[in-house]
ZAMIFI-522400 format. One record per residue (C-alpha): x, y, z. Coordinates in steps of 0.05 Angstrom, whole numbers, padded with zeros to 5 digits, always signed. Example, Ala and Ser with C-alpha at 12.3 -4.5 7.8 and 13.67 -1.06 7.14 Angstrom:
<pts>
+00246-00090+00156/+00273-00021+00143/
</pts>
This chain:
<pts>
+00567+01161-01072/+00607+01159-01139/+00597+01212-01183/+00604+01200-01266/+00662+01232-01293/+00620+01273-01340/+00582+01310-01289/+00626+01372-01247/+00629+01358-01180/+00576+01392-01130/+00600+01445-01091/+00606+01433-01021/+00558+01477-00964/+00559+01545-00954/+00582+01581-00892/+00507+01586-00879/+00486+01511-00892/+00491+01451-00840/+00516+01386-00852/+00449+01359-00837/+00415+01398-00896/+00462+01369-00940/+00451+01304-00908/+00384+01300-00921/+00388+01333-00993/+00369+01274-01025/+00325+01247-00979/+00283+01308-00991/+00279+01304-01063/+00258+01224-01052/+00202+01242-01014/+00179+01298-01049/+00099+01301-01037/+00052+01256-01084/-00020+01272-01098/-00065+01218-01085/-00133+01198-01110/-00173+01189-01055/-00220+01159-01094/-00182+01095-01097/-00212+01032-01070/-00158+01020-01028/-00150+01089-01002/-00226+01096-00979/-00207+01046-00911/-00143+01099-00900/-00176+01163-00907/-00236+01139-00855/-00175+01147-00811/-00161+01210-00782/-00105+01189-00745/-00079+01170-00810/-00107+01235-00845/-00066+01265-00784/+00000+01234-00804/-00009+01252-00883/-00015+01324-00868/+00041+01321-00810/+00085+01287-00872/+00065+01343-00921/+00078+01400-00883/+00143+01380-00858/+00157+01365-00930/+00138+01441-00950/+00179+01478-00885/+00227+01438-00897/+00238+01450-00979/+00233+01534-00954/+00290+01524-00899/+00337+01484-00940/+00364+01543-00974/+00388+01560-00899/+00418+01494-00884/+00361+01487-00836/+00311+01431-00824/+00237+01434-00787/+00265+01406-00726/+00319+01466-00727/+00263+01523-00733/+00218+01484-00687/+00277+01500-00630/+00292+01567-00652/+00218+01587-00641/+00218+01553-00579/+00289+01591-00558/+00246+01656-00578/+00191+01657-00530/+00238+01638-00473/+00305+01668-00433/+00337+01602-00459/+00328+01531-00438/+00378+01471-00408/+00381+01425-00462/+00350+01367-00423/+00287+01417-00420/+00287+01425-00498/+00288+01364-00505/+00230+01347-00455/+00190+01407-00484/+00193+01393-00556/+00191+01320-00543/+00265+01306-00592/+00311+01253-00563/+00361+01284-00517/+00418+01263-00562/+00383+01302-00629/+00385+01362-00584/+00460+01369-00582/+00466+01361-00649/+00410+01410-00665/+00438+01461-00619/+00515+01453-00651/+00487+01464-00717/+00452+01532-00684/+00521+01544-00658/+00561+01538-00724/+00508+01587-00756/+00508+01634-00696/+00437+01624-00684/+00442+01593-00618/+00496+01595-00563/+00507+01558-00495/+00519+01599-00432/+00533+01584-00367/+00465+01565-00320/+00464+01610-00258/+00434+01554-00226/+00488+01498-00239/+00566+01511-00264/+00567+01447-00293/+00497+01455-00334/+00493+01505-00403/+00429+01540-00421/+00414+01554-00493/+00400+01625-00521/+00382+01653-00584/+00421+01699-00612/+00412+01770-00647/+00427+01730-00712/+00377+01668-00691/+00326+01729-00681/+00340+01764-00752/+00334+01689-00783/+00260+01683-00751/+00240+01750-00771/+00267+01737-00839/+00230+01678-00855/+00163+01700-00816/+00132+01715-00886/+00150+01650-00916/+00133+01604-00868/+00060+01635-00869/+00066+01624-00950/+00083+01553-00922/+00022+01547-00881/-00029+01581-00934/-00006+01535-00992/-00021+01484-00945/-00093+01511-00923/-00107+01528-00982/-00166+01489-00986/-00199+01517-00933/-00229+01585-00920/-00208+01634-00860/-00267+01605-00818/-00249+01539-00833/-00179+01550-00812/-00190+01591-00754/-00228+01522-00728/-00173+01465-00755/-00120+01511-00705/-00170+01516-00650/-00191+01442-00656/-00107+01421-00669/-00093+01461-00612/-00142+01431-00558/-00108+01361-00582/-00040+01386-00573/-00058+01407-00500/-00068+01345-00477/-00007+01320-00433/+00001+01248-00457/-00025+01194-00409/-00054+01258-00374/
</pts>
């Protein structure tokens, strides 16, 4: 990308930011949400699809966790693994990958970008020398406690609409979907 001689150049990231937040910087800012008349003519066939109603909210809320982690240098996908790391002794890779259904190869870059923060490391398996489990670290741990209260900002700005009733059912109703095993 060239950058006009009038403007300074950008600094580059922190010790604290990954290459993929910086990556994805613009990205971000190009798909920043849009409200949408529903209304429309052409949006009445669309939003008498939940599956598509489904992938609208999937798109905004990535779009909001995503906009609070990228002061960190972190993206969903990062935070999705660290809270996975959290309620486990550590996983092989090839399990994370199975588990939170990313493509084996995102994994390893997911898990060096953990690394460089310190969030993450890869130990030895007791189970196979040649095989690494990931851990969190005390400093993966502090991150999640740290951004507990924002991510639930995240998630009320997002449910906003709906009262604590109506909430308490969308989870329990999201949740029965997402234990279904696929082509269970």
């Amino acid at each position: 990308m060239l950058v006009p001689q009038s403007e300074p150049p950008r600094p580059g990231p922190g010790p604290r930011e990954s290459v993929i937040a910086g990556q994805q910087r613009a990205t971000d800012q190009a798909a920043a949400p849009v409200r949408i008349d529903a209304r429309e003519p052409w949006m009445r066939g669309l939003h008498a699809d939940t599956g598509y109603l489904l992938y609208r909210l999937g798109l905004r809320s990535g779009q909001l966790f995503n906009a609070f982690l990228q002061e960190s240098g972190l993206r969903l996908r990062h935070y999705a693994l660290l809270r996975f790391l959290a309620g486990s002794e550590g996983a092989l890779q090839r399990e994370l990958s199975t588990r939170l259904g990313y493509d084996p190869s995102a994994i390893v870059g997911l898990v060096d970008d953990l690394e460089r923060l310190g969030f993450a490391e890869r130990r030895p398996s007791p189970d196979d020398r040649r095989s690494r489990v990931v851990v969190l670290t005390e400093d993966g741990r502090a991150f999640l406690r740290d951004t507990d209260e924002a991510g639930l900002r995240v998630t009320n700005d997002l449910l906003e609409p709906l009262g604590t009733a109506e909430r308490a059912t969308l989870h329990a109703l999201l949740q029965r979907i997402a234990d279904i095993e696929p082509n269970a």
